[in-house]
C-alpha positions in Angstrom: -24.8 47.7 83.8 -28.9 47.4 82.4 -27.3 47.4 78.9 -24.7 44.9 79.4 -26.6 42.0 80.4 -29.3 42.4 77.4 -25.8 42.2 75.2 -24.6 39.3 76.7 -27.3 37.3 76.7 -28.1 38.2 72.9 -24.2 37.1 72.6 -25.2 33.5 74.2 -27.9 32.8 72.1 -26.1 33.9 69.1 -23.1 31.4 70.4 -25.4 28.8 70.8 -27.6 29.1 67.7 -24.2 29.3 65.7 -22.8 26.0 67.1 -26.2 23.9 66.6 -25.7 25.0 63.1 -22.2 23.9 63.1 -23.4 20.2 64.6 -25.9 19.8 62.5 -24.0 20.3 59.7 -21.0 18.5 60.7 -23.7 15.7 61.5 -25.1 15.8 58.1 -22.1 15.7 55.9 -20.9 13.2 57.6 -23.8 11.0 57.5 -23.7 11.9 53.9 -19.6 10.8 53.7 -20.9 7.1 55.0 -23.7 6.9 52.9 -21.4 7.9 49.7 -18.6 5.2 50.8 -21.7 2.5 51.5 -23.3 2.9 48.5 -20.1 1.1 46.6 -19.8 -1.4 48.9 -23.6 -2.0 48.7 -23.6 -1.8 45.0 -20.3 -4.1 45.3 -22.1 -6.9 46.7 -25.0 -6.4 44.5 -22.8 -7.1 41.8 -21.1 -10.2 43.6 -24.2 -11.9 44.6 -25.6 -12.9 41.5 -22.2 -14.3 40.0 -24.0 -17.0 38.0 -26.6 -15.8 36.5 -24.2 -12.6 35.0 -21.5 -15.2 34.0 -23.9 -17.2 32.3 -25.7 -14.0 31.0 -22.0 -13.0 29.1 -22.1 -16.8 27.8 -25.0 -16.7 26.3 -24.5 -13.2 24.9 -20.9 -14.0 23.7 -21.3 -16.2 20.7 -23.7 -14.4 19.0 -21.4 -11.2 19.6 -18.4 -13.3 18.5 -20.1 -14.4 15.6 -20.9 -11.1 14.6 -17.5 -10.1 15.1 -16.1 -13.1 13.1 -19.1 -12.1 10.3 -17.4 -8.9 10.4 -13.6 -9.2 10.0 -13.9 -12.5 7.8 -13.0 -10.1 5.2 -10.4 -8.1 7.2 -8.6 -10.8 9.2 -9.5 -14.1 7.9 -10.2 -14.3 3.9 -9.9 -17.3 2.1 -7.1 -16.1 0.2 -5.2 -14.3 2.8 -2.3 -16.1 3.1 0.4 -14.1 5.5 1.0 -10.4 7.0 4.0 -8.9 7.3 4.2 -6.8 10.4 6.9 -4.6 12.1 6.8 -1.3 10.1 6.2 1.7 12.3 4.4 3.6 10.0 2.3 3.5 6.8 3.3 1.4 4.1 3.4 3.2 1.1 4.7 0.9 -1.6 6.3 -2.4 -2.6 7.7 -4.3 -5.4 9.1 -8.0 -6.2 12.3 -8.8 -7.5 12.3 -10.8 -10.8 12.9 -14.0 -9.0 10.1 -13.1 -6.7 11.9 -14.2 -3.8 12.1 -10.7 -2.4 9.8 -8.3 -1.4 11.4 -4.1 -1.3 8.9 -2.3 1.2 8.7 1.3 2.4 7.8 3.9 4.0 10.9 2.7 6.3 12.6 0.3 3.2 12.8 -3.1 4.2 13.4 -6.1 2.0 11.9 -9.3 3.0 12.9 -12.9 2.0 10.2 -14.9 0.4 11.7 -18.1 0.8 8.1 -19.8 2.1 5.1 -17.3 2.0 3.4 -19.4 4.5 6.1 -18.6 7.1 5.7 -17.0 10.5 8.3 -15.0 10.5 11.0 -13.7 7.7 14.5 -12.5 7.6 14.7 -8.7 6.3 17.6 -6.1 5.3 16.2 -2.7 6.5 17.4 0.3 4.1 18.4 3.7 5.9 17.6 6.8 3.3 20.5 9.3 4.0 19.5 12.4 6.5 17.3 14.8 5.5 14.9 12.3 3.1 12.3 10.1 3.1 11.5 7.0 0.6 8.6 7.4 -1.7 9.3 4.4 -4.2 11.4 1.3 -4.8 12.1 -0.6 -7.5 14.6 -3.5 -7.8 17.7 -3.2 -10.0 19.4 -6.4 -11.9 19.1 -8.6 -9.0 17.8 -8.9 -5.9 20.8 -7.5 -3.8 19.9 -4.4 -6.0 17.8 -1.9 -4.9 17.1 1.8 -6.4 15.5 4.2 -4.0 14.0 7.0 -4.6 14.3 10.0 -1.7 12.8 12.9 -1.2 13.5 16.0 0.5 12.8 19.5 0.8 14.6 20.1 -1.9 13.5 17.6 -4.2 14.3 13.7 -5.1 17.6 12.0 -5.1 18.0 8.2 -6.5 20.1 5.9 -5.1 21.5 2.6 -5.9 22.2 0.1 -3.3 23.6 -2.7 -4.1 26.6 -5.9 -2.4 30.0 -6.7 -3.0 29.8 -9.7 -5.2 33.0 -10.8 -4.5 32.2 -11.2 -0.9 29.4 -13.1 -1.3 30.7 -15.5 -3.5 33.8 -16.4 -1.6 31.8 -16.8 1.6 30.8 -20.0 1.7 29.3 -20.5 5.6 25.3 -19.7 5.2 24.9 -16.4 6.4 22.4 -15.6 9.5 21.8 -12.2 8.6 22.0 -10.9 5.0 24.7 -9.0 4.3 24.5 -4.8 4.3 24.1 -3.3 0.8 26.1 -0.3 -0.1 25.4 3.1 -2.2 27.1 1.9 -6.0 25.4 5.2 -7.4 23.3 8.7 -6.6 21.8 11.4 -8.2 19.7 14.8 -6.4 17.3 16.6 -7.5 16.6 14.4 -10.5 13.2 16.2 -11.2 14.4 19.8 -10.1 12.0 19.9 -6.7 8.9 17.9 -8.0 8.6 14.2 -6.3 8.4 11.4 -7.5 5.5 9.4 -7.8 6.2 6.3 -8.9 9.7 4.2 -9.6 9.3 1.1 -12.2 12.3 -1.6 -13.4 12.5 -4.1 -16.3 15.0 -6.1 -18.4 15.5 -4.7 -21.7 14.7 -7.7 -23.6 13.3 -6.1 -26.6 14.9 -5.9 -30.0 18.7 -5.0 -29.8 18.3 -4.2 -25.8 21.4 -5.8 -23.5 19.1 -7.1 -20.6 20.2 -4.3 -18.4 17.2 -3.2 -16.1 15.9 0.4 -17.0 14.4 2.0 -14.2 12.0 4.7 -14.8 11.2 7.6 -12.5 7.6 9.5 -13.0 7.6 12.9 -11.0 4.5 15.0 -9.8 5.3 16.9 -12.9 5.1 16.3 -16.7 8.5 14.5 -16.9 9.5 11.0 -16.5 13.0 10.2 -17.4 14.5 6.7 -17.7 17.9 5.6 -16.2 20.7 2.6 -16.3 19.9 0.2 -13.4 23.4 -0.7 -12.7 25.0 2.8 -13.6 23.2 5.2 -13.1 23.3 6.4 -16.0 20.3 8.8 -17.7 19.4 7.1 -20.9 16.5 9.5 -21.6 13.9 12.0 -20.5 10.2 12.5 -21.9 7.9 15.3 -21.4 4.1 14.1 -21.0 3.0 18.0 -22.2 0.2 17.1 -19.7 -1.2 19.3 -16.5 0.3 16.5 -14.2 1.2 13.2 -14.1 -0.5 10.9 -12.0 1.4 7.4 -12.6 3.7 6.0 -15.5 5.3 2.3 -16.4 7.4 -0.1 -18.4 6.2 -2.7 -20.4 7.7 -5.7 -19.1 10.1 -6.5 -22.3 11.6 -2.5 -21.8 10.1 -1.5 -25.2 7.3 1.2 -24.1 6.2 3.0 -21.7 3.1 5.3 -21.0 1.7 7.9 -18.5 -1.0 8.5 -17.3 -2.3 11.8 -16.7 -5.4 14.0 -15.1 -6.6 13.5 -18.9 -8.7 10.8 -20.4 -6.1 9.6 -23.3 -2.9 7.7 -22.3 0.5 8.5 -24.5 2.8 5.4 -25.0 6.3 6.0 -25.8 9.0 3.2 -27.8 12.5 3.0 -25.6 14.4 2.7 -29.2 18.0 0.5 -28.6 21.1 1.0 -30.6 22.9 -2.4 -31.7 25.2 -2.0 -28.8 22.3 -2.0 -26.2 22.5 1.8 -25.1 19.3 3.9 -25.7 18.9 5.8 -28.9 16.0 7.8 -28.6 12.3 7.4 -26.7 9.7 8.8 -29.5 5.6 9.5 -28.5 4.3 6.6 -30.9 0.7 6.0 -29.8 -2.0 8.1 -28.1 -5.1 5.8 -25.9 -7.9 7.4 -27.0 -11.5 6.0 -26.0 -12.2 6.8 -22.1 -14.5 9.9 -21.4 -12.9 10.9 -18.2 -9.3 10.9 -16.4 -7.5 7.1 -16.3 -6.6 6.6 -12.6 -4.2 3.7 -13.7 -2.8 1.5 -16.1 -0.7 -1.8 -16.3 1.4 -3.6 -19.6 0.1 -7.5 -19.9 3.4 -10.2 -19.7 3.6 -10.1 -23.6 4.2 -6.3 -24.0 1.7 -6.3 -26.6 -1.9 -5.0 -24.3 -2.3 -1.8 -22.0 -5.4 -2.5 -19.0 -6.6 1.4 -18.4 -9.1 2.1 -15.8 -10.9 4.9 -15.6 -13.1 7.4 -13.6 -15.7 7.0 -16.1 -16.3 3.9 -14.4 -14.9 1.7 -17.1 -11.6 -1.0 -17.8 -10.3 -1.3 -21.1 -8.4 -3.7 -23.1 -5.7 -2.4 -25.7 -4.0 -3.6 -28.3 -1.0 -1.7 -29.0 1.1 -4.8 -31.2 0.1 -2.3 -34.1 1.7 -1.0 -36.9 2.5 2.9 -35.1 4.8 3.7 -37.9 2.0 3.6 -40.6 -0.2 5.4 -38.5 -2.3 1.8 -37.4 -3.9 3.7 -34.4 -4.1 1.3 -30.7 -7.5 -0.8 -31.1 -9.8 -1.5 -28.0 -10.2 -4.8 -27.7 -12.7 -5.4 -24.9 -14.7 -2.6 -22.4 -16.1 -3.7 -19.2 -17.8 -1.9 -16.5 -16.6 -1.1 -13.2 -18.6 -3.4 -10.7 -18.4 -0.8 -7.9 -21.4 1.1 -6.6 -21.7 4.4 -4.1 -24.5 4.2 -1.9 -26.0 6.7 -4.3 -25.8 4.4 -7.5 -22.9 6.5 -8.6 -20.1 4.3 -10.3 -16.8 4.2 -8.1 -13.6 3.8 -10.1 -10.1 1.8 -9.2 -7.1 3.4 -7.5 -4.5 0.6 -8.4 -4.3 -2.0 -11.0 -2.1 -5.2 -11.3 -2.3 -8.4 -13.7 -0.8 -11.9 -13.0 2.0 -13.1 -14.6 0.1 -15.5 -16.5 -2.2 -12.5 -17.8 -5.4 -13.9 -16.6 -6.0 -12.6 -13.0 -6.5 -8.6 -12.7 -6.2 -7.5 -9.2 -7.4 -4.3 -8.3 -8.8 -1.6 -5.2 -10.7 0.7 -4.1 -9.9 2.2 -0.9 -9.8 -0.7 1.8 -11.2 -2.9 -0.9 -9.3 -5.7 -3.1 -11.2 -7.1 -5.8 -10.0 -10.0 -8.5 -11.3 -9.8 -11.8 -11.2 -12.3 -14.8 -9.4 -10.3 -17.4 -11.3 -12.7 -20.4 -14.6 -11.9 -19.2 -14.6 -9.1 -17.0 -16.4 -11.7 -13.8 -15.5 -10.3 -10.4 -13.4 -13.4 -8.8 -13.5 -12.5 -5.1 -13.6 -9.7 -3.1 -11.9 -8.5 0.3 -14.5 -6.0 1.3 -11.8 -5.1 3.7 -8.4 -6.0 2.9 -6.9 -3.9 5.6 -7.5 -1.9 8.6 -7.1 1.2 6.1 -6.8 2.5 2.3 -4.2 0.4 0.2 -1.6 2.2 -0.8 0.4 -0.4 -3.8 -0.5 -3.8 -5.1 1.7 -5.9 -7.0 2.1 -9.9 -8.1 5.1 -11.5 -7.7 6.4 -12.3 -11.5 6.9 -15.6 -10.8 5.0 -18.5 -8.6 6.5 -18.4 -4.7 6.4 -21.7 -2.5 3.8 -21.8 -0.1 4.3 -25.1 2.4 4.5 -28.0 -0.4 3.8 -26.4 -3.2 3.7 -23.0 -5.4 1.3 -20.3 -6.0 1.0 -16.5 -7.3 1.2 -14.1 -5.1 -0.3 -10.7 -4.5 1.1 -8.5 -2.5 -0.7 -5.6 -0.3 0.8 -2.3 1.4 -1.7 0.0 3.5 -1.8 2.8 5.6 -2.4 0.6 8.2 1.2 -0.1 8.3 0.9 -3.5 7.2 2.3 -5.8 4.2 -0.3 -8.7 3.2 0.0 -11.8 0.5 -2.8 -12.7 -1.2 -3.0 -16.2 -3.2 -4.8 -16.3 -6.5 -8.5 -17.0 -6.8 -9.5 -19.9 -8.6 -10.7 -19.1 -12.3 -14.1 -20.5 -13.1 -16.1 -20.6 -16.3 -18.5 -17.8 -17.1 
């Protein structure tokens, strides 16, 4: 009985020192609980009290900050010369080209051809192009008109060409306007056209020259050494050249269909002559020239309008000028007719080199880029025109003027055309040319 009691009452205490501990702590947290759920109400009201003075705080800080901004994508969004974007492709745009009429525009990454009818329009009808399963379009190029389109595919196991092109038949007797433009259909294909290598790029032009019919020529450039030269219409394979070079990196046609020349990881630039029998077809395509002046690999190369200069540019930080209306035959060598410098700088000093190059149809205008960057140059004397420090949201992926002027409101203008990763299409007008 002596020992019971002693345990109880340690028992009690114990009971009671247990549930203090439990109040107080009950107490605490939730003192804590209302301070937590004040504090946001408190800090609420804080926040609502001086309305004013924060609204007019944000007014006065907002036009500088929107000035900045403006300061900032003047370039990107609102250029002088940026005249239109085209929008809607889900993905990066990795090329374009005009039709000869200029009125349509061949896009891809998805294919899409636009009508140009006003390049001031907001919005314009388009024919999208679906590559059969299993590929993906990696260049365009437009066939004898512009309800002709060739594509070029690739898959896993290699490139396939494809012709689409419409009934004319149906066209012509239709005589209602149409609201959408009519579905194109596969005239002719071909697979694996370069064995498993892509292709890298896809060129067309009438061949004017000499005894040629006017048929377009399409040639296809793969990742390889080989470019080989096909029959717009047919299909048909009119040629095939070996570059004997460790890779290709771009090749085109001159615009008559006489030459065309490659460029390589190499500083020289082979030309080849597209030789026409008196009935039109191809006879043979013969190495003729051989570029030879640049100290490091040409990036890329355009023809001018008369067939008769090649613009390189090069990673040696220089453009040059040739003139390849020479007599090949008796060994006259191509002469360089004019060398500028590169006007792009690193942060370093180091001289930056071009990624694309395109000349107007007039010849006077050369457009060219740099990652984001679009630059106009004076071909005469080399002056930088304008720049678009940034062009696009991302690095530009194809450039390319439309041969021939397209109407902009009232009037008419040349037209440069923009694709980017940033999944965008942009036309550009032409800067003004002023005097050195």
């Amino acid at each position: 009985m002596d020992q019971v009691l002693p345990i109880a009452l340690i028992s009690v205490l114990l009971g009671t020192a247990i549930a203090l501990i439990f109040f107080k702590n009950y107490f605490l947290k939730r003192k804590s609980e209302i301070g937590s759920i004040a504090k946001p109400e408190l800090h609420s009201d804080h926040l609502k009290k001086p309305t004013k003075p924060t609204h007019q705080s944000k007014k006065s800080h907002s036009k500088p900050h929107s000035h900045a901004s403006s300061d900032k994508d003047h370039n990107r969004k609102h250029h002088p010369l940026d005249l239109n974007t085209l929008k809607g492709h889900s993905d990066s745009v990795t090329g374009l080209c005009f039709s000869y009429d200029g009125r349509s525009l061949a896009t891809y990454g998805v294919v899409r051809v636009f009508k140009l009818d006003d390049a001031s329009s907001k919005s314009f009808k388009f024919l999208r192009i679906n590559v059969p399963a299993g590929g993906h379009p990696v260049a365009v190029a437009f066939s004898d008109d512009a309800s002709s389109v060739v594509v070029a595919s690739q898959t896993l196991s290699g490139s396939s060409l494809y012709m689409w092109g419409e009934d004319k038949v149906k066209a012509n007797n239709d005589s209602k306007p149409q609201s959408k433009l009519p579905l194109p259909e596969i005239k002719w294909e071909h697979h694996k056209i370069h064995e498993n290598r892509a292709v890298l790029t896809l060129v067309g032009t009438a061949s004017t020259y000499g005894s040629g019919d006017g048929s377009t020529i399409v040639a296809s450039c793969s990742e390889g050494t080989d470019i080989k030269i096909w029959h717009g219409k047919t299909g048909k394979i009119l040629g095939t050249v070996d570059t004997n070079q460790l890779k290709n990196t771009m090749a085109t046609i001159s615009p008559n269909g006489r030459f065309v020349a490659a460029a390589a990881f190499t500083a020289d630039v082979k030309v080849w002559e597209i030789v026409y029998s008196k009935d039109g077809s191809v006879k043979e395509v013969p190495k003729v020239m051989q570029l030879k002046g640049h100290k490091s690999a040409v990036t890329w190369l355009c023809f001018t309008p008369d067939s008769e200069k090649i613009i390189t540019a090069s990673k040696d930080g220089s453009i040059r000028v040739w003139n390849i209306n020479v007599r090949y035959h008796l060994d006259e060598d191509p002469k360089t007719l004019k060398v500028f410098s590169i006007p792009l700088h690193a942060s370093n000093g180091a001289t930056l080199h071009y990624d694309r190059l395109s000349l107007s149809p007039d010849g006077r205008i050369l457009a060219a880029t740099h990652g984001s960057m679009l630059q106009w140059l004076c071909i005469e004397t080399g002056q930088i025109l304008d720049t678009a420090d940034k062009a696009h949201d991302g690095d530009i992926t194809w450039i390319a003027w439309a041969p021939k002027p397209i109407p902009i409101g009232d009037g008419q203008a040349f037209i440069l055309a923009t694709a980017s990763v940033d999944k965008k299409v942009k036309l550009w007008a032409a800067p003004p040319l002023r005097s050195a």
